[in-house]
N, C-alpha and C positions, 0 to 999 in steps of 0.2 A: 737343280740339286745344289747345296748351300752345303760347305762340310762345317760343322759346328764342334767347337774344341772343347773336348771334359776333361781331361788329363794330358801330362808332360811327362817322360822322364826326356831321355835324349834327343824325344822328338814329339813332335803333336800327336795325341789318339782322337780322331773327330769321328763323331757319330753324325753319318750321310743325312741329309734331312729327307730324301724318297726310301730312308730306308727305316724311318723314326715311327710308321705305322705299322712295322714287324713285330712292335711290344719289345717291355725289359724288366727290368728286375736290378731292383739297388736293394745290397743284402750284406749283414754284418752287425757284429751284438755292440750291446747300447755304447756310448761313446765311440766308436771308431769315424764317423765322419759322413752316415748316411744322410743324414740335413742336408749339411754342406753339397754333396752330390744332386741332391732334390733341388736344391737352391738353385746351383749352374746350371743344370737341366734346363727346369724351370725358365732363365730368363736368356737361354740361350732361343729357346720356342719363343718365347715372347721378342724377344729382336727382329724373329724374322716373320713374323707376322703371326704366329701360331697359339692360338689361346689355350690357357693352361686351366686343369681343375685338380685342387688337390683341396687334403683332410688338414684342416692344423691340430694338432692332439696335444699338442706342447704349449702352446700359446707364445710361440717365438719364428711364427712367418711373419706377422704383420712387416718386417723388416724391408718386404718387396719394394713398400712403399716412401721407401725413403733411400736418400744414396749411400754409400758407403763410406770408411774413413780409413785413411792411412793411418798403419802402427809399425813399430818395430820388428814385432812376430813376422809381419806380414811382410814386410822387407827384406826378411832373411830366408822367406819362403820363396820372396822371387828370385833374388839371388842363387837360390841354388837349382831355382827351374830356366835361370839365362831366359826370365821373361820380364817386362817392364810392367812399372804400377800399373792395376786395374783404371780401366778409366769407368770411374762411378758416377753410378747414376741411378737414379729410383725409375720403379718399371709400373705402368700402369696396374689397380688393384681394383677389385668389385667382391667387398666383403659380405657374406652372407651367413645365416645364424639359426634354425632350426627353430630359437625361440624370439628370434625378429629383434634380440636385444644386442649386440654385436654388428650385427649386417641385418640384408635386404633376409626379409621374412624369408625361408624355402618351403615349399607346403606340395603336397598331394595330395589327391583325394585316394579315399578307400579303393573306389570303382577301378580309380589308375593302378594300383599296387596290384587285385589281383588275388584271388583267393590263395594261391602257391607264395609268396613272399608274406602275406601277411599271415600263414600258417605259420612261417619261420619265427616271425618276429615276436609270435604269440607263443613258441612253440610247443606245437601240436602235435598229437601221436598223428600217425595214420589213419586211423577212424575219424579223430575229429577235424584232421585236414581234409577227410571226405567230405563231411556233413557240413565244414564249410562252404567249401564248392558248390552245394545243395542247396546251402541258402544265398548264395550268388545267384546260383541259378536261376530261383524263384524273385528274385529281387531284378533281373533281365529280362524274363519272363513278362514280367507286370510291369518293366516301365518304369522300375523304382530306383532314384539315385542313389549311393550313397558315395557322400561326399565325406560326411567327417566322422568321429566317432559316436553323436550323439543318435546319428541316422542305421550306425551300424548298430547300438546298443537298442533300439525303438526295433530293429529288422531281427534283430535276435529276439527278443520278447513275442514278436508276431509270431512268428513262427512256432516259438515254443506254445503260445497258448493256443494253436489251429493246426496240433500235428495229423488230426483226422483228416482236417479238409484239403493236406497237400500230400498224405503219403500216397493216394491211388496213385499221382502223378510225380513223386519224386522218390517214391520209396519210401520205406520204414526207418524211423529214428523216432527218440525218445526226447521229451521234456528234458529231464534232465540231463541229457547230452549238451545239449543246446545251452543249461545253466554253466557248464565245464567253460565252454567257449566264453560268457557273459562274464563270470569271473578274472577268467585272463584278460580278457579286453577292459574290466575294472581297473587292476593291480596296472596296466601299462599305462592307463591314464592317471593312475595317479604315479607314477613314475614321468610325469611332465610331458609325454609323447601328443597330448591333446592337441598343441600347438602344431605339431605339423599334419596333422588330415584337416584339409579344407581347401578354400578357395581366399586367393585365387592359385591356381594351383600353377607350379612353374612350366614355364614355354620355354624347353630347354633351347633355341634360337637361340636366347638371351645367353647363351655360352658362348656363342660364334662370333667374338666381337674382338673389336680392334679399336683402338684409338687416333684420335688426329695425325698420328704420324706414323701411322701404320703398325704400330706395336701389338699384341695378341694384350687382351686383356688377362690377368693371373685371377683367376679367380677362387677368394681363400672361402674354405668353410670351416667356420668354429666351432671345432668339434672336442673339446675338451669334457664337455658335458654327457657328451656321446657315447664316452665310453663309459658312463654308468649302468648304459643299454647297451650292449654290444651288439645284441642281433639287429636294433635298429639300424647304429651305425651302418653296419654291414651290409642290410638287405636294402636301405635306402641309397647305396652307394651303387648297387647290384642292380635298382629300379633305373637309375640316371642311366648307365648303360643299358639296359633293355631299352629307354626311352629312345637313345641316339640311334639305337641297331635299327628299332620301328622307324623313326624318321627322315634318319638321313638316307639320299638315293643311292643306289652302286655309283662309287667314283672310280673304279679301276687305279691304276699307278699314277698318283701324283706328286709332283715335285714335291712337298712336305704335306704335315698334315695336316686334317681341317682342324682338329682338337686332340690336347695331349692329355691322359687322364690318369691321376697317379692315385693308386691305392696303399695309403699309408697303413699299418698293422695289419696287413694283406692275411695274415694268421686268422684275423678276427671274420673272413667270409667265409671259411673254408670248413670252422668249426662247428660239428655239430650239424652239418649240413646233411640233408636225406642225399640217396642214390640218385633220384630224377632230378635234384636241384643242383647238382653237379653236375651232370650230364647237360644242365640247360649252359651254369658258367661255360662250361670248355665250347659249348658252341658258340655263344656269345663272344668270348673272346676270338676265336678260330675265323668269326665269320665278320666280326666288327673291322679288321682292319681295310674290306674292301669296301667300307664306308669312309676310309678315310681318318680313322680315330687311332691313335697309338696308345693303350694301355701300360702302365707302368707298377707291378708292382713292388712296392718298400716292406720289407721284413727282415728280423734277424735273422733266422733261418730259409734256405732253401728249401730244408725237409717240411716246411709251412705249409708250400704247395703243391698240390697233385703234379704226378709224373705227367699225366696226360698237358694239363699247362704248363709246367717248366719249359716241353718239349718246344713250348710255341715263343716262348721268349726271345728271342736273336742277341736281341743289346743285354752286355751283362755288364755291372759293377758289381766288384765282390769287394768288400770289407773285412776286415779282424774278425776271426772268428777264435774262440779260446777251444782247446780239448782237452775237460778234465776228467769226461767219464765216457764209454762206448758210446751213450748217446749221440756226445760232442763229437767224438771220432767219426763215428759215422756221417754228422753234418759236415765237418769237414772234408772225406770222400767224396761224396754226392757234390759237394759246391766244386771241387776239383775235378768232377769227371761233366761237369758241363761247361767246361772250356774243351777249345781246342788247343791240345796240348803242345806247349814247347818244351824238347826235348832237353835244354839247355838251363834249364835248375827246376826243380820239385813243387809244381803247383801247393800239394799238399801243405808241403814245408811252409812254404810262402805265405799262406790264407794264416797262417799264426803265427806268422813273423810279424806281420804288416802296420809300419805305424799309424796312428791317427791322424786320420788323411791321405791317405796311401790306400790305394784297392789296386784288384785283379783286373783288368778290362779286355773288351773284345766287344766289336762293335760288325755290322754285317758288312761288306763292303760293295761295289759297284755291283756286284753279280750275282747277292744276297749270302753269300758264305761268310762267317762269320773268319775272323780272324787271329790270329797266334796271340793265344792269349799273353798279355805285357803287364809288367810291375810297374804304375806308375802313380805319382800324386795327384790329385785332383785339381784343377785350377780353382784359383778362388772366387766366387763371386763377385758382383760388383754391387749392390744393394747391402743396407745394412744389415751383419749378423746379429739375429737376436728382436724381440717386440720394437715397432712404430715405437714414436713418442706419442702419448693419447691425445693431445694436438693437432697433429698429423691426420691419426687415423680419422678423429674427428670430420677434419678441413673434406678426405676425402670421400667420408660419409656424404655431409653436407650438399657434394658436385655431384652425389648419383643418382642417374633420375631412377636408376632400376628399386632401390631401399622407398620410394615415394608411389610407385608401382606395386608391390609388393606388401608393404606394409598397412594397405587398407583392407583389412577384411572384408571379403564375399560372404553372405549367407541366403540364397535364391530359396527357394523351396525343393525339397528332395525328401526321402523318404519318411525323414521326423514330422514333414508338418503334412504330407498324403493320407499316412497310417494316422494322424491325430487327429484331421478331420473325417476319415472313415468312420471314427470311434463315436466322436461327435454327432455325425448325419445319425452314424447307427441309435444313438439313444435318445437324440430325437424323435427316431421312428418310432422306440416300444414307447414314451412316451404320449407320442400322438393315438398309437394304435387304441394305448389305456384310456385313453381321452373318450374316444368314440366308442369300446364298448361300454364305457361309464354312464354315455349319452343315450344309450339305446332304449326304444318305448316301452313301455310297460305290458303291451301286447306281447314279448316274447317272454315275458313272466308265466304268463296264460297259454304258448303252445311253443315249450323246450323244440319241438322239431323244427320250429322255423329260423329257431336260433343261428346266426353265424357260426358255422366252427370254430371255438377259439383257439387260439396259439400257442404252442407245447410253451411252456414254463419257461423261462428266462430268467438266467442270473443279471443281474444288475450292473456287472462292469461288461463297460463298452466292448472290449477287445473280442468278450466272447460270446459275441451278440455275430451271429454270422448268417440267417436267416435268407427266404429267397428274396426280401426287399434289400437287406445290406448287399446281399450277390449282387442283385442290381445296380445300388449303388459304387460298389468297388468297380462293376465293370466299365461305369459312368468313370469313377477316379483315374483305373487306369488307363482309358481310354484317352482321357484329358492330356494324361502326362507322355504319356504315348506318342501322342501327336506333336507335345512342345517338345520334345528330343528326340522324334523318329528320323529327323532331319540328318543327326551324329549317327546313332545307332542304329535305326533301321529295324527292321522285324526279326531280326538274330542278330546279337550282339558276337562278334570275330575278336577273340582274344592272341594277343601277340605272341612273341617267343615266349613271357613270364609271366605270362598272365593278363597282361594288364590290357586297356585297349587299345587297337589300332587308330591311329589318327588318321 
């Protein structure tokens, strides 16, 4: 157990490091000084070996990566904490980038996200989050990958043009449902989301890391872009944790944690979200900590997040909150009645007195109870406030082998290139068929009964040529791809807490 210092007034407030996988919450409206808290968080885990994952939305984290500098401000801040200069120092960084232009590529495949998140993402009524599922189904069934969106766009088409030959077995849905879905998954790729479904797709491992001197590695994601798409943000954020719950083993109480995982705009998971995708968060987070993982959410309001999670939170920093209308009132109550109260001046009062850089704090203590709640300032970090120099961030592009990793595109065969040579064999076939009854003798001119029976009519495009020689062949196709991934998947594919697969 390591006690780690986030605020001063009269005395140190440290957050236990066995007690840093209880989850927290940094909360207070814009300017008051939630960075700053995220920041010492941050590189307080990283000192003591514990690797960090957060969002950058501002584009002023890169600063990890470089040491800090003495000013005035900052001298007169010590001065009044009776604490000496920081001693600065830059803390190991591993930058990563959605579109692989910033940092190390981040990528998933379709199959990992999960018919339930990528219903969010696309967001789908409830019908057509059903019909999704549907054609997961049938896409598990047969042994068919999908890995990026070109495979999901080719699996939506199939589908749609063979709803006879799969509703005995999957139910009834319509063409034009199927188009509903194709259109959404249109409009998000060209919203730039293309870049992240594929391969190779991230081995979140590559989180669990530490450097030469035992430091957690910080690792930033450039999410500035992100919030163009918010549900992506969000349900990609939400996938990373489903991924760790799936893989990491029970560790019961350990001295700190394995990984700290801070959810910046924490507003942005919770919005809009169905009844069952909420009910998966609260488990997720409920059931993550006995893997070892401390969840951190960052918002300006507490009212952001469900009671049922606030309840799970232990470690709290509260910031400036303003009250100019019931709304704000209310946020203020709520942020006051999850402390434990000192009776000795007005929580309330306080959350809107509070200056910039000043919070509410209460951290859990040896025995998990949280403690009286205290006014105090935040200590400052020791890395630089505010963007790298692009030098810098360069130099440590440059040293990482994970951006070299990462940034080489996989494209193996999966459902785009199965369903394209099904299409292909298939029209082959009527082609050759037409060949031979074109060939045939002139004796069946002269007695029509000896004639082979010909073959009902066929339209010309491939897809819906589905006949008992294509049966055959598809069965041949998925039989093939069957075999090369039966190894992972097996004859039923086991989807995790959110859908996605079990590793």
């Amino acid at each position: 157990m390591k006690p780690l210092e986030i605020a001063r007034d009269t005395e140190a407030h440290v957050l236990l490091s066995n007690m840093a996988n209880r989850h927290g919450i940094i909360a207070g409206a814009t300017g008051t000084g939630k960075t700053i808290t995220l920041k010492v968080l941050a590189e307080q885990f990283s000192s003591i070996g514990v690797p960090v994952f957060l969002a950058d939305i501002k584009g002023d984290l890169s600063g990890f990566c470089e040491a800090g500098t003495d000013s005035p401000k900052l001298q007169e801040r010590m001065q009044k904490l009776g604490m000496k200069t920081p001693d600065f120092t830059d803390f190991p960084v591993q930058f990563w980038d959605l579109q692989g232009e910033k940092g190390a590529l981040i990528r998933a495949t379709v199959t990992d996200l999960g018919p339930m998140l990528l219903s969010r993402i696309l967001d789908l009524n409830e019908n057509q989050a059903g019909l999704l599922e549907v054609i997961f189904r049938i896409a598990d069934d047969h042994g068919l990958l999908l890995l990026d969106l070109k495979d999901m766009k080719k699996m939506l088409n199939y589908t749609a043009d063979h709803v006879k030959d799969f509703e005995r077995d999957y139910g009834t849905y319509t063409k034009q449902s199927v188009g509903v879905i194709l259109r959404k998954l249109l409009a998000l790729e060209e919203r730039g989301a293309n870049s992240f479904f594929g391969e190779p797709a991230l081995d979140i491992r590559d989180f669990m890391t530490c450097d030469n001197e035992g430091r957690g590695i910080i690792h930033i994601l450039n999410a500035a872009s992100l919030l163009q798409t918010p549900a992506l943000y969000s349900t990609f954020l939400l996938w990373l944790l489903a991924e760790l719950f799936e893989i990491l083993p029970e560790a019961g109480d350990l001295d700190q944690p394995k990984l700290v995982f801070f959810f910046d705009e924490a507003h942005l998971l919770f919005t809009n979200a169905s009844k069952p995708l909420l009910e998966k968060i609260e488990q997720v987070v409920r059931l993550i900590r006995s893997k070892g993982v401390g969840i951190y959410f960052v918002t300006q309001n507490p009212l952001d997040i469900p009671e049922s999670v606030l309840a799970q939170l232990g470690n709290r920093v509260q910031h400036a909150l303003r009250a100019f209308t019931p709304k704000d009132q209310k946020a203020v109550r709520v942020a006051a009645e999850t402390f434990r109260q000192d009776k000795s001046f007005s929580v309330e009062e306080a959350i809107m007195q509070l200056a910039v850089g000043e919070a509410l704090v209460s951290f859990l203590d040896e025995t998990g109870t949280p403690t009286f709640v205290r006014r105090a300032f935040v200590v400052p970090p020791r890395s630089k406030f505010g963007p790298a120099d692009p030098e810098v961030i360069s130099a440590v592009r440059r040293r990482s082998k994970l951006d070299t990793k990462y940034n080489e595109i996989a494209d193996r065969e999966s459902a785009y290139e199965v369903l394209n040579r099904r299409v292909q064999e298939a029209e082959a076939a009527v082609k050759q068929e037409a060949k031979t009854i074109k060939k045939l003798p002139d004796e069946y001119e002269e007695a029509p009964s000896r004639r082979p029976v010909p073959a009902k009519k066929r339209t010309t495009r491939g897809d819906d040529v589905f006949t008992s020689a294509t049966k055959s062949f598809a069965r041949s196709a998925m039989s093939s791809v069957g075999r090369e991934v039966g190894g992972k998947l097996g004859k039923s594919i086991l989807r995790g807490l959110l859908g996605s697969f079990l590793k």
